[in-house]
N, C-alpha and C positions, 0 to 999 in steps of 0.2 A: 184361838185364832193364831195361825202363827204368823212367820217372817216370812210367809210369799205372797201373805195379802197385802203386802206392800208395793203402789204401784208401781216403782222402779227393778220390784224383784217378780214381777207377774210371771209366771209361764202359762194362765190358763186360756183357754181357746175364745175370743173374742177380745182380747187384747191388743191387737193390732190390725186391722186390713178388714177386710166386708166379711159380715155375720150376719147370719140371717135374724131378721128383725133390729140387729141395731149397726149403725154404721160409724167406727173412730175415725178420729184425725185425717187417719191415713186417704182411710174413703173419701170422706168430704176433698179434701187435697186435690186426692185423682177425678174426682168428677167434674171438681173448679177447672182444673187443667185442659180437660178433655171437652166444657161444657166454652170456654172461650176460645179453645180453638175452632170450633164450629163456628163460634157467632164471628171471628176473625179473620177467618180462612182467607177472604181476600183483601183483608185490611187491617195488619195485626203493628203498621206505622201508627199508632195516636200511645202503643200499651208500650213500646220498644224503648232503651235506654242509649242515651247518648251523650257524647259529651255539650252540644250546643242543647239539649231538650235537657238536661241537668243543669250544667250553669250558663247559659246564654238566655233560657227562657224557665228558666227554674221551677221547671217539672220534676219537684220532689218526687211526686206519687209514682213517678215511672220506673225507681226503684224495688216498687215491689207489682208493679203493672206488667214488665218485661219479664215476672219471673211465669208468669200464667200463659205468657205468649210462645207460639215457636212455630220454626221455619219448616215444617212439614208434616208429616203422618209419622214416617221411622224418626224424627227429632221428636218428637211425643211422646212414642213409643219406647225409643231406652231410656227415657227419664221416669217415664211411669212404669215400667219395668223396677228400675232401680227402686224406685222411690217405695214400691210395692213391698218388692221382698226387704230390702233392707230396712224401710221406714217401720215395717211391723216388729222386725227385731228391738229395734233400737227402742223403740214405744213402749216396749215391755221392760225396758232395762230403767228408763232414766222419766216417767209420765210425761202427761200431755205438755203440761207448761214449759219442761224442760223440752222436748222433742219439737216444738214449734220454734221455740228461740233459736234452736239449733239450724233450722230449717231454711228461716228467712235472715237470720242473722248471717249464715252460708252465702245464700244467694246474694243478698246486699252487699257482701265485701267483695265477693268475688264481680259482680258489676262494678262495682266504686272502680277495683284493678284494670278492670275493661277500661272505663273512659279514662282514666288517668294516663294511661299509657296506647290508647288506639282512637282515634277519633269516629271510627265507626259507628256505628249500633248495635248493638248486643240485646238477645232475647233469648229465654228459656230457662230449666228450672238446676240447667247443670250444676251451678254453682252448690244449689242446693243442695243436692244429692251426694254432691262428692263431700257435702259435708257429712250429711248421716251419715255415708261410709267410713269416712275417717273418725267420725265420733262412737260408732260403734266397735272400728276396730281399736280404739285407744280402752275402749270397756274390756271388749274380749278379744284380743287378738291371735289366740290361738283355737277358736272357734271353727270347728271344719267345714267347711260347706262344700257344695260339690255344682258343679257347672254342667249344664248343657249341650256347649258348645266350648269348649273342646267337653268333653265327658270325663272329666279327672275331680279328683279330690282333693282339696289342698285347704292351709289354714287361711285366714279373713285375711293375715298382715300381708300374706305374700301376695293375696291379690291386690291391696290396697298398694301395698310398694312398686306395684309394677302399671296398676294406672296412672298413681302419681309421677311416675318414673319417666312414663312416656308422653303425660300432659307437658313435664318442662322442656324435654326434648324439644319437642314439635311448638311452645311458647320462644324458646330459645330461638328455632327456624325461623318463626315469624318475627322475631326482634331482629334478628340479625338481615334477614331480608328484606325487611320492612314494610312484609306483608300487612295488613290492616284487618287480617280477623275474617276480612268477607271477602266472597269473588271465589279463586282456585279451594282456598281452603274456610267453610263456613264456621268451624270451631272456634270458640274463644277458650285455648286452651290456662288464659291465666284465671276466667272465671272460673275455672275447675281447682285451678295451686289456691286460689281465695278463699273457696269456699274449703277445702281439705285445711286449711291453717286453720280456720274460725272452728271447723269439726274440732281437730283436735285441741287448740288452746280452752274451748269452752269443759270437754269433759277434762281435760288434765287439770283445770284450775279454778272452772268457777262453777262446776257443776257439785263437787262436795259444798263449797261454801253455800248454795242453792239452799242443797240437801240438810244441811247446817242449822239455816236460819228459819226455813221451815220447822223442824224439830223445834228450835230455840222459839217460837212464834206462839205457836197455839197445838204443840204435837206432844208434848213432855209427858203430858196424863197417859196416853195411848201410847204413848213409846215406854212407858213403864211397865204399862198392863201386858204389855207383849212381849216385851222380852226380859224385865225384869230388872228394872236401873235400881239406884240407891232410896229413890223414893218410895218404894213400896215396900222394900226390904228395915224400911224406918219404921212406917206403916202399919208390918205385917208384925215388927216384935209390939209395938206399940202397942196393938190389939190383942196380941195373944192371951190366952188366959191363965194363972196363975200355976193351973191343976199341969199342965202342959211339961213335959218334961224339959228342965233346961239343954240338957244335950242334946236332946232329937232338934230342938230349937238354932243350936247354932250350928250345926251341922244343913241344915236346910237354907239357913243365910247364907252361910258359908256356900254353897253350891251356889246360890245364884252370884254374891258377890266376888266371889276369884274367878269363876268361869264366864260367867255372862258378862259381866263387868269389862273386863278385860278386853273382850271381843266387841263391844260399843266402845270403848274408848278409841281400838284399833278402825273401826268404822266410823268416829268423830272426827280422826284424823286424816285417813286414806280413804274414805269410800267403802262403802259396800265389796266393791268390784276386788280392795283387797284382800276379800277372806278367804280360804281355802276351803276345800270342802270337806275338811273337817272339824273344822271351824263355823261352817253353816249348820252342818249336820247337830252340835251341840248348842246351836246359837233356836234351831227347830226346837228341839228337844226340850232346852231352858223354855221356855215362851209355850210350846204345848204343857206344860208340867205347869205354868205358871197359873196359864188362862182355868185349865180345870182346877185346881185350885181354890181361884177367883171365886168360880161361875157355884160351887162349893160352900163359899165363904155368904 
């Protein structure tokens, strides 16, 4: 088994967004989204965030209530758009548990920013999304992708730098004018700077630790058998049998302990997302060599 049945290293096709016969994160998401805007279409005040519905009447719940609600078909529409394509990416990079935290933990700061600073009401799943974008592009940010609308190609960072770019602008407009978020301009552009900050601080900093304590939990056995840490390399001389030649012996440790070894330490320390690829490519190769092996033994 090697290093891409891992689910933060997935590339295989049902991994992210609607599959036929089984539906992730992603899907559930968009259908919650699309299935409350129906039942709220003309009463989406009871789900909406505010500053008096947060602390005057301490509607906690409207925290994550305001993220399922929104002010129209096209406000529905680029968020489930976004949430679509990017959400599937990112689902494949960092799994479910992480991808959700990111999700609503986005959207919850980026609200908290709203009422702290506009007394309006705020609703929709912006905050959200600009966070899987920015948590994505903090993964890969030189990832190409290629747009529609304009029709060009370019990398993840420079579209991220130029939505972030233009949410503070036009937050900045509404500070200094002392626009309130609703009326001329319906955007809450600071739930957008909220949720892109929580994207990023979570995969820059607490998403290896995540990654970390999972391994450190209940993953040690299986992260040995796959790629080949010190414990099985104890293991494998332990067991060996007498008749075995000593040199083919340490020449075989040797391979997994300087090479494999090396690149899980630099993955203990940095993430996944710092290997190169050709540093994945022998990290494959260690972990196929290892499992047959195993499956062998």
């Amino acid at each position: 088994m090697g290093v891409y049945s891992r689910d933060y290293m997935r590339d295989e096709r049902g991994s992210g967004g609607f599959d036929i016969g089984r539906l992730t994160v992603v899907g559930w998401l968009i259908i919650a989204n699309i299935g409350v805007y129906l039942f709220t279409i003309e009463n989406s005040a009871a789900l909406q965030l505010s500053r008096d519905a947060l602390f005057g009447q301490w509607k906690v719940y409207t925290l994550l209530t305001c993220l399922f609600a929104h002010e129209n078909l096209l406000h529905l529409g680029i968020n489930m758009l976004w949430l679509y394509f990017v959400g599937r990416a990112l689902l494949r990079q960092v799994g479910t548990r992480n991808f959700l935290a990111i999700y609503f933990l986005g959207g919850i700061v980026g609200g908290l920013l709203h009422v702290l600073i506009f007394p309006a009401p705020v609703i929709g799943a912006s905050g959200a999304t600009f966070a899987l974008l920015c948590g994505l592009t903090t993964l890969m940010p030189n990832l190409e992708i290629r747009l529609i609308f304009p029709p060009i190609a370019l990398r993840l960072k420079y579209l991220a730098y130029f939505l972030v770019g233009i949410s503070f602008l036009m937050f900045m407009v509404q500070l200094i004018s002392s626009q309130p978020a609703r009326g001329a301009d319906l955007t809450s552009h600071i739930s957008h700077l909220g949720g892109a900050l929580l994207g990023w601080t979570y995969v820059r900093f607490f998403l290896p630790l995540a990654l970390d304590r999972r391994t450190e939990r209940g993953n040690r056995s299986r992260w040995a058998k796959r790629f080949g840490a010190k414990r099985v390399v104890e293991a494998e001389v332990a067991t060996e049998t007498p008749a075995r030649p000593a040199k083919k012996r340490r020449k075989e440790t040797g391979f997994v302990s300087q090479d494999v070894d090396a690149i899980l330490d630099k993955i203990s320390a940095h993430g996944m997302q710092s290997l190169t690829a050709e540093e994945k490519k022998i990290l494959e190769k260690g972990s196929e060599k290892l499992a047959r092996k195993l499956e062998k033994d």
